[in-house]
N, C-alpha and C positions, 0 to 999 in steps of 0.2 A: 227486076221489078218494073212494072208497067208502070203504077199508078200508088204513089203512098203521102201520104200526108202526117209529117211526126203530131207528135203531142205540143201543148201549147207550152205546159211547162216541163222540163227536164225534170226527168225522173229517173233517180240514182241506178235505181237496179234495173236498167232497158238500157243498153249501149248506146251510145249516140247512131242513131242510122238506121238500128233494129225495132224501132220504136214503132208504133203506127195507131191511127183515128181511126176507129170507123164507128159511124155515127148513119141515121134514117130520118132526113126529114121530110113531113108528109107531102106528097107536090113532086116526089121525084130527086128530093134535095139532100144531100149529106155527103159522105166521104168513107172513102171505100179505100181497100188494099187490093192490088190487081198483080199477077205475076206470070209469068211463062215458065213452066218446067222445060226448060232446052238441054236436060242433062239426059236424055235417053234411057233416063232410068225412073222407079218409082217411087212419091213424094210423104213423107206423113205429115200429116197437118195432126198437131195435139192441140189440145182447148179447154178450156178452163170454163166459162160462162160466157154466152149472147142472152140477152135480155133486147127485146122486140119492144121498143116501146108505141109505136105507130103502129095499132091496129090493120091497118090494112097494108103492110110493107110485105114485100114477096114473100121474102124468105128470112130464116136467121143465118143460114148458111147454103148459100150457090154455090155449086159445082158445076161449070161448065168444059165437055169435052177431059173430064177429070180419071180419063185411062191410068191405070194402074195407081191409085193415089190409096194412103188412106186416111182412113178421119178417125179418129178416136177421143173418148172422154172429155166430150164437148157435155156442158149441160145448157139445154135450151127452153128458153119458159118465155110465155106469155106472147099473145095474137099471131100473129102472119098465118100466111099460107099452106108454109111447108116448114119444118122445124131444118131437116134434111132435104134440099133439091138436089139431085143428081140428075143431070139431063144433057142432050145435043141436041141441039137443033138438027143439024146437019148429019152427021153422023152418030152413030152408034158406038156408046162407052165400051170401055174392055177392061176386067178386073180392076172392081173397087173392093175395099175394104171396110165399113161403118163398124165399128165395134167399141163399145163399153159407154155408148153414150144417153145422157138422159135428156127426154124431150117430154114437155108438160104442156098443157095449153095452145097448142095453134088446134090449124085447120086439119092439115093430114102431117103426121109425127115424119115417118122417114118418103121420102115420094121419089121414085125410081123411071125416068122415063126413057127409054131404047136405049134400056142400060142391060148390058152382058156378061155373066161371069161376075155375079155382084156377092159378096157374102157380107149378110148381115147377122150379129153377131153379138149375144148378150147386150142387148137395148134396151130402156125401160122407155114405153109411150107411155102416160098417161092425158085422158082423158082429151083426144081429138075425135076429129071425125073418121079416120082409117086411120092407123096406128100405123101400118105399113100399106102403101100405095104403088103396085107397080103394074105400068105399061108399056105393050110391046118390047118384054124384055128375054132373054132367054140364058138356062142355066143361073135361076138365080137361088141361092141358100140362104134360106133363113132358121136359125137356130140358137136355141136357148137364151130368148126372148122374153121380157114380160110384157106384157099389153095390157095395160089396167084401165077401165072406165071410158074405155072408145067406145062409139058406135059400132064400129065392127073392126075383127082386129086386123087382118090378112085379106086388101084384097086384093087381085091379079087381072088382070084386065089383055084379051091379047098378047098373053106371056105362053111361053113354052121351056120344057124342063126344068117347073120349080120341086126346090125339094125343101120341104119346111117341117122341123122335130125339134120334142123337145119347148116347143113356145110355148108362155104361161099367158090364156087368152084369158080374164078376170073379168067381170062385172060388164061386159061386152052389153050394149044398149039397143044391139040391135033389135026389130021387132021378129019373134017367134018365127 
């Protein structure tokens, strides 16, 4: 662990050490959990709820460089940018996992950027601007999805060998 900040007060059911803040304040300011998977192998990250309460904060959940990881059963509600960022800067992600998780209210629900070998996986977006967002990605599956009340649900931008079935695109807003 890079970077963790416990809680202020002791809380019986969090082991002492296992505990952690993470908190968005607007300006740049809050307290984040930071770690390195050095174990050669791949990591799940399970989730319970993020709640974004600073409108204009990146994300609810960044993944940087998040090769083989997965993310599941996160529920994400209200402003930011991206509910899900998966992205490098520098290089290109390799087999993620997003599955069973719900995302309500931001800008773009899951946002995949030079991410490879990505399976998304029974998700529910509701009501952002793309529901699923992906760039220059390739080999990516998206399936048995619901996308309810986005502008549009599935877009792909500079991607190559997507395979997408099975999504349930609902009340999609885009124009005609």
């Amino acid at each position: 662990i890079v970077e963790r900040y416990p809680h202020a007060i002791y809380i019986s059911r969090y082991p002492v050490g296992l505990d952690a803040t993470v908190y968005s304040k607007g300006g740049g300011g809050g307290k984040d959990v930071v770690f390195i998977n050095d174990t050669g192998r791949p990591i799940l990250i399970h989730g319970v709820c993020a709640r974004i309460e600073e409108p204009n904060a990146l994300s609810a959940v960044v993944l940087n460089s998040p090769s083989g990881i997965t993310l599941e059963n996160f529920e994400i509600v209200t402003g930011g940018r991206a509910g899900i960022d998966i992205r490098d800067a520098n290089a290109t992600v390799r087999g993620a996992l997003v599955r069973g998780n719900a995302v309500r209210d931001v800008r773009d629900g899951i946002y995949l950027n030079y991410a490879d070998e990505v399976l998304v996986d029974s998700n529910v977006v509701e009501r952002s601007r793309y529901a699923v967002h992906a760039m220059f990605g390739e080999g990516l599956t998206l399936f048995g999805n619901e996308l309810r009340a986005n502008l549009s649900g599935l877009v792909f931008m500079y991607s190559a060998q997507v395979l997408a079935g099975r999504n349930a695109i609902l009340d999609a807003r885009s124009p005609g």
